[in-house]
Backbone bond lengths (Angstrom), bond angles and torsions (degrees), N, CA, C in turn:
res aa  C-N    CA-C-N  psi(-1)  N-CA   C-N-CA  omega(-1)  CA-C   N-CA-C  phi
1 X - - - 1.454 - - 1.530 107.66 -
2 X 1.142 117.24 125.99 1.402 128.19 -179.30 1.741 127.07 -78.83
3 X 0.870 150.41 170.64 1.336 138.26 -152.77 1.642 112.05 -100.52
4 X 1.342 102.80 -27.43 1.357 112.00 152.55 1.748 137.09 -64.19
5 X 1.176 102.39 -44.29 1.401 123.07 149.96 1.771 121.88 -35.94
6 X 1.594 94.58 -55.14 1.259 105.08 -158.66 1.900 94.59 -84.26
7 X 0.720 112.19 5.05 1.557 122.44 -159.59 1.601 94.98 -100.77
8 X 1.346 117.45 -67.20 1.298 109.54 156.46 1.447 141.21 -26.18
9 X 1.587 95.61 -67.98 1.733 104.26 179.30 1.587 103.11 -63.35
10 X 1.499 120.95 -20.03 1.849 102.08 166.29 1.613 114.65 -70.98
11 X 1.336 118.30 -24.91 1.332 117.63 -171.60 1.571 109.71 -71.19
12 X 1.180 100.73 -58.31 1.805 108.74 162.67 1.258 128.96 -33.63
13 X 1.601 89.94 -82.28 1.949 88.83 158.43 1.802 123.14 -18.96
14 X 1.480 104.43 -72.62 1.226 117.71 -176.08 1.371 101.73 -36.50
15 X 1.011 129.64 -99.10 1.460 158.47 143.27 1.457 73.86 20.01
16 X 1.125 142.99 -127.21 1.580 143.93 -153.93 1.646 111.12 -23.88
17 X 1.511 98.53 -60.77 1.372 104.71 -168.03 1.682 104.71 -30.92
18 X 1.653 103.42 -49.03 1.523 125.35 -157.39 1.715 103.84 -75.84
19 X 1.383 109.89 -26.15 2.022 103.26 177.06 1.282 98.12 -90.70
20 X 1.605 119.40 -18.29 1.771 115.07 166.78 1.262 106.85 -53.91
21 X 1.204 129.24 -69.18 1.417 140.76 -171.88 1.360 114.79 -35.30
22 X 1.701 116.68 -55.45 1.746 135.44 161.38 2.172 100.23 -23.80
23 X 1.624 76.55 -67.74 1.515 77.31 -146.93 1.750 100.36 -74.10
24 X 1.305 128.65 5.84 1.111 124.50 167.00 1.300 131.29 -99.98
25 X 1.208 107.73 -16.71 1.799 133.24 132.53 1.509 118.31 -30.89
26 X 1.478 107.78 -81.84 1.414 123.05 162.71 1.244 117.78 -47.06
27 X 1.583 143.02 -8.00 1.428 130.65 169.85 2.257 89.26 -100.18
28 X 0.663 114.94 -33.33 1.674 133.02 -169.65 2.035 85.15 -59.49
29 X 1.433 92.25 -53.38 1.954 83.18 -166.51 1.735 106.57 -63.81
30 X 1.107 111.46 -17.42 1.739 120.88 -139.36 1.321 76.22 -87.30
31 X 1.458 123.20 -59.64 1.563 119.06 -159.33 1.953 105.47 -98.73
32 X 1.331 117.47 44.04 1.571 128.48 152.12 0.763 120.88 -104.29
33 X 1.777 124.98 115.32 1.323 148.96 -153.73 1.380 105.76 -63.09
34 X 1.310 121.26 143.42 1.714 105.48 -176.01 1.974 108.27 -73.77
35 X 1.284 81.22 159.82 1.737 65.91 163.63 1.511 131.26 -99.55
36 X 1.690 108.07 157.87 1.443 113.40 -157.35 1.672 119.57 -57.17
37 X 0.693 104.51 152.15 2.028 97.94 167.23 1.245 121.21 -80.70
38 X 1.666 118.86 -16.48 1.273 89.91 157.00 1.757 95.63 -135.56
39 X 0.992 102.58 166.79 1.447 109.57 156.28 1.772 101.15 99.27
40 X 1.256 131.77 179.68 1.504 128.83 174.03 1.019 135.73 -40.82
41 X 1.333 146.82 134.57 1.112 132.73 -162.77 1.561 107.85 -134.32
42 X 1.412 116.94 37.87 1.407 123.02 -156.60 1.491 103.67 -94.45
43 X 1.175 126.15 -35.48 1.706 127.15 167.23 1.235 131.84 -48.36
44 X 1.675 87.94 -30.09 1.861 101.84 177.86 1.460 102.74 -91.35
45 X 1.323 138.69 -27.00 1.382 164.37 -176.95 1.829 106.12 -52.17
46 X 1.798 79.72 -59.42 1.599 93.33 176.98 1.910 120.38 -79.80
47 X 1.090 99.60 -13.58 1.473 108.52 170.50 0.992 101.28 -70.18
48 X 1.820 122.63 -79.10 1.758 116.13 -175.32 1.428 108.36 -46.86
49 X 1.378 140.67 -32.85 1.222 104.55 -177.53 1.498 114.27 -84.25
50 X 1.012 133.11 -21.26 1.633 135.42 151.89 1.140 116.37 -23.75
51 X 1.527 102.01 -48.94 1.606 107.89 -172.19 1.678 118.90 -78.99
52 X 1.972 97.60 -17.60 1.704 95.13 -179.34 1.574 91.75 -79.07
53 X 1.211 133.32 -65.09 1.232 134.08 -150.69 1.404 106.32 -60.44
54 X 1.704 123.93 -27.15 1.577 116.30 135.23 1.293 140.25 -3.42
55 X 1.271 81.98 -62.76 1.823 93.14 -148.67 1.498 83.21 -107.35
56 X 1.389 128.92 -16.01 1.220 102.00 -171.00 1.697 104.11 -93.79
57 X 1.174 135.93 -1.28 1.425 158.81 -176.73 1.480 98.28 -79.44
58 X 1.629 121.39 -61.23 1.582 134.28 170.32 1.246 110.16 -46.25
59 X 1.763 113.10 -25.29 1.417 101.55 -161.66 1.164 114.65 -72.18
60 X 1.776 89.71 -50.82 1.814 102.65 -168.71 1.369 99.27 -70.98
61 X 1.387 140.52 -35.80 1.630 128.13 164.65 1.083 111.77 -21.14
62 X 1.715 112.93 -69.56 1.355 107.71 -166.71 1.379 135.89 -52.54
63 X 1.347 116.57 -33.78 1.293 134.34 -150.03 1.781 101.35 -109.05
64 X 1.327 102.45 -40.95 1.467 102.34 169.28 1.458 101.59 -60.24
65 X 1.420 119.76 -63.85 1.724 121.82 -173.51 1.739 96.01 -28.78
66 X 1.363 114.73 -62.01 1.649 123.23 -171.32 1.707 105.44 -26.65
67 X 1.636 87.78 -46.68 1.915 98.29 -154.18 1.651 94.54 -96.81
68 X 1.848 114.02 52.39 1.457 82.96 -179.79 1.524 89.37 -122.75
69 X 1.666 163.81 -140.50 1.375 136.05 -155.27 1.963 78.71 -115.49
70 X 1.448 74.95 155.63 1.987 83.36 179.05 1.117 114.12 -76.97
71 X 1.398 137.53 -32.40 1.461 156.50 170.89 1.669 98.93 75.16
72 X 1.550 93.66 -146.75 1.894 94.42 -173.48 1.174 123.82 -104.29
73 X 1.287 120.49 -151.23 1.552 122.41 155.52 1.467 107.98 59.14
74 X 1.833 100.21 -169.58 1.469 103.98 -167.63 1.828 114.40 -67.43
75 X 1.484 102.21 -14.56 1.623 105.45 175.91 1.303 111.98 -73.37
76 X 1.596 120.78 29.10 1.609 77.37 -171.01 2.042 66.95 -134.01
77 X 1.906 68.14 116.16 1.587 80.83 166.51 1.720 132.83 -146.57
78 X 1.060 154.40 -163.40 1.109 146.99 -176.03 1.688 121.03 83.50
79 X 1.226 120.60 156.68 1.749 135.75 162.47 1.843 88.07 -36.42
80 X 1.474 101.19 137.58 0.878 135.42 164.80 1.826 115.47 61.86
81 X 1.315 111.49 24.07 1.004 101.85 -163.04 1.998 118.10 -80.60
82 X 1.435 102.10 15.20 1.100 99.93 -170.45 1.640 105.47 -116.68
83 X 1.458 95.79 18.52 1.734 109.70 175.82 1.208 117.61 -109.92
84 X 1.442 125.73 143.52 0.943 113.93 173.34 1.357 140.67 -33.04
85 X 1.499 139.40 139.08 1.409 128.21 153.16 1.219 150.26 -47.38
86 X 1.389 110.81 5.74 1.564 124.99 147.82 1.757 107.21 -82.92
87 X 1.350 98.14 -40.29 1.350 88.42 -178.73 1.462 115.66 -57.88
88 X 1.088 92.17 -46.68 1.471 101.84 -173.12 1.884 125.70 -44.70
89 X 1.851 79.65 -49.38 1.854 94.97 164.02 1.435 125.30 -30.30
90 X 1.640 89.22 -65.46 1.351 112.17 176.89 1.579 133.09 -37.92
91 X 0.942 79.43 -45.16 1.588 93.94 -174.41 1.333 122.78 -94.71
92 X 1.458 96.61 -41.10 1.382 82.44 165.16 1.786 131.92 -86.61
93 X 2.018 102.22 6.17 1.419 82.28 152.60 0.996 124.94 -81.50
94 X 1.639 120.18 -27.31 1.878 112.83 174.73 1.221 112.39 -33.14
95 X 1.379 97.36 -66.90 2.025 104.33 -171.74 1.134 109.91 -19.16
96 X 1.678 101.30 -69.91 1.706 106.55 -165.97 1.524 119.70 -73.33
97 X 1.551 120.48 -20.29 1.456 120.51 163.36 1.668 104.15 -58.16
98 X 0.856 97.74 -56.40 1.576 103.22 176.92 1.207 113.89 -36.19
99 X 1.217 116.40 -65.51 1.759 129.28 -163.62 1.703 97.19 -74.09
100 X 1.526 97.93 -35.03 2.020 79.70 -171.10 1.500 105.30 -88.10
101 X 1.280 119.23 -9.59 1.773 108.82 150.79 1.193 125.70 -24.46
102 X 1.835 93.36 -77.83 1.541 104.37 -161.77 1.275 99.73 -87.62
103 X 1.692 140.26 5.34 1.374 118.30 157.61 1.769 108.31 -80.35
104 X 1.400 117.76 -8.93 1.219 87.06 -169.59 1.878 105.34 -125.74
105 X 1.450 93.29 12.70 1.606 105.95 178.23 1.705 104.04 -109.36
106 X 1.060 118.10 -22.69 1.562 139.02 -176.45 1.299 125.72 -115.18
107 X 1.102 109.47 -85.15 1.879 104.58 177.59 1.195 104.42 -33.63
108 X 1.660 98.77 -82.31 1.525 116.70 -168.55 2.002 117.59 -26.46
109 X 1.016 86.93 -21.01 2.076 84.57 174.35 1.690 102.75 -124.87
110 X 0.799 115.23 21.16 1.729 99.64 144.70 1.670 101.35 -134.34
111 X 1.349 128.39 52.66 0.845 123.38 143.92 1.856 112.26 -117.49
112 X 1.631 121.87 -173.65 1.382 97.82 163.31 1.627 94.29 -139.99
113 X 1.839 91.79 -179.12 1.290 90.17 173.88 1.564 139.72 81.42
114 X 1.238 144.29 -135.76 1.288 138.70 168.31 1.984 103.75 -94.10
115 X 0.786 107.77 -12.09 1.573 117.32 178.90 1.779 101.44 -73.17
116 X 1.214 115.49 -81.80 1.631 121.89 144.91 1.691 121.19 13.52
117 X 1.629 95.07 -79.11 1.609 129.30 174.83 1.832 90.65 -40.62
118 X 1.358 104.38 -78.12 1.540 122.85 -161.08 1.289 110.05 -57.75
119 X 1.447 120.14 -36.95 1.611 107.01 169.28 1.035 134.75 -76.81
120 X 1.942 112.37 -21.61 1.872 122.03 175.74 1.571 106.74 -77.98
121 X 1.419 107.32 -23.46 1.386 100.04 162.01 1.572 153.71 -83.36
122 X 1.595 86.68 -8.88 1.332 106.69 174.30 1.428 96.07 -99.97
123 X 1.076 142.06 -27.62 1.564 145.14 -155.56 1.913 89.64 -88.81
124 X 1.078 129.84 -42.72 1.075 144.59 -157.86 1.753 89.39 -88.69
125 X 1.039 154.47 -48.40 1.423 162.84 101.86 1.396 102.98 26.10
126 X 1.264 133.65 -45.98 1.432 136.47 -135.37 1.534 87.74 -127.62
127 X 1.114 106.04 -56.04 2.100 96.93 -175.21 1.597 97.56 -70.22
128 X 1.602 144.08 -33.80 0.731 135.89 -173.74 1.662 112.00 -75.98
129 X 1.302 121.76 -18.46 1.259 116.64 174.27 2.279 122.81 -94.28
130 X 1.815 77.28 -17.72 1.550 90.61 179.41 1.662 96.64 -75.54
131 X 1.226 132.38 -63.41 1.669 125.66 -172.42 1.562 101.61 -64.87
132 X 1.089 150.33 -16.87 1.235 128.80 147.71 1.419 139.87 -60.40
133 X 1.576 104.56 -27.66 1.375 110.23 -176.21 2.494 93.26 -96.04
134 X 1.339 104.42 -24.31 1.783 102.22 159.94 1.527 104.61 -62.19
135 X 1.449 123.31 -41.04 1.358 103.53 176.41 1.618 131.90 -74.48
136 X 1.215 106.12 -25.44 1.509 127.43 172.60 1.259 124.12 -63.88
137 X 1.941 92.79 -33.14 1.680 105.96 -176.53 1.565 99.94 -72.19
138 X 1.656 107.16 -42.62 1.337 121.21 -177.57 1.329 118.98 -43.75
139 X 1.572 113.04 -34.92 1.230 97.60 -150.82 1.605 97.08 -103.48
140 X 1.280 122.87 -9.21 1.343 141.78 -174.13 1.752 106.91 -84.97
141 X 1.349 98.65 -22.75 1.941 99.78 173.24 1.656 105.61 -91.27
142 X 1.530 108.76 -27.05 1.231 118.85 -171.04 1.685 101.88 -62.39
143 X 1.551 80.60 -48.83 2.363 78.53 -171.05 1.393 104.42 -66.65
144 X 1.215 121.83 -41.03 1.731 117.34 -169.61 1.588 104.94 -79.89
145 X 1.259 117.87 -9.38 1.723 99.85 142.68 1.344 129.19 -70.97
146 X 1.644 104.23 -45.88 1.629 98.22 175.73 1.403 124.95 -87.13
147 X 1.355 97.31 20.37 1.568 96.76 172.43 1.522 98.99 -102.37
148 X 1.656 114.69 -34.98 1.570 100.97 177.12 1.452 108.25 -83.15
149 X 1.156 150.14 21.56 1.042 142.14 168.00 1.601 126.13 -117.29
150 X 1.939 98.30 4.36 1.208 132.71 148.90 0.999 123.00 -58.92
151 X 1.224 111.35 -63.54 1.693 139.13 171.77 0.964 124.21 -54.13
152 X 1.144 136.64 -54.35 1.607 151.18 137.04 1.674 93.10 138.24
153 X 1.393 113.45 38.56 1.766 109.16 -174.00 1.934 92.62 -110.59
């Protein structure tokens, strides 16, 4: 397997590992006990936040995996794969800022219930992993300006 090759099957991987994480989040919210009506509610407290730092861990997986080089062969697949890996960053944090907006400004309230729960948390997952991988993209366009303006190219 060649290094290009192998470059791919990490991006993929990633990329899975990271919608694994989503949907193992989403079985994690489904089965957290509601909380009581009266009395503390700190067990269930500590579950949802388990479940943000979840999903928000899956997020940036995912999206970083997106922005990592596409390499060759039959792995190299998806939108944009013939752009650079900044580009790639880029964009694909919009996507997911995008998408975890309206899952967690939209879906998430016309649904009810533990369904509700499971989409602001995954949606919240997704904007939190999209502005990390905009900042990453950021900061990766930022140096290759001041490196060409180092250079004098």
């Amino acid at each position: 397997m060649n290094r290009s090759t192998a470059l791919a099957a990490l991006r993929l991987g990633t990329v899975a590992v990271g919608l694994a994480g989503f949907v193992a989040v989403a079985v994690f919210v489904f089965d957290l006990p509601p909380p009581p009506e009266t009395g503390d509610g700190l067990p269930a407290a500590f579950g949802f936040a388990i479940a943000l730092l979840g999903t928000a861990v899956a997020g940036v997986v995912t999206v970083v995996g997106y922005g990592l080089p596409a390499g060759e062969g039959r792995l190299r697949v998806g939108p944009l794969a013939d752009r650079p890996s900044t580009d790639r960053l880029v964009a694909g944090g919009a996507a997911a800022s995008v998408l975890g907006v309206a899952l967690t400004v939209g879906l998430a309230f016309l649904a009810s219930g533990m369904v509700a729960v499971a989409v602001w948390v995954v949606g919240a997952g997704l904007l939190v992993g999209g502005l990390v991988s905009l900042a990453l993209g950021g900061l990766a366009v930022g140096g290759r300006l001041v490196a060409d303006a180092v250079t004098g190219e």
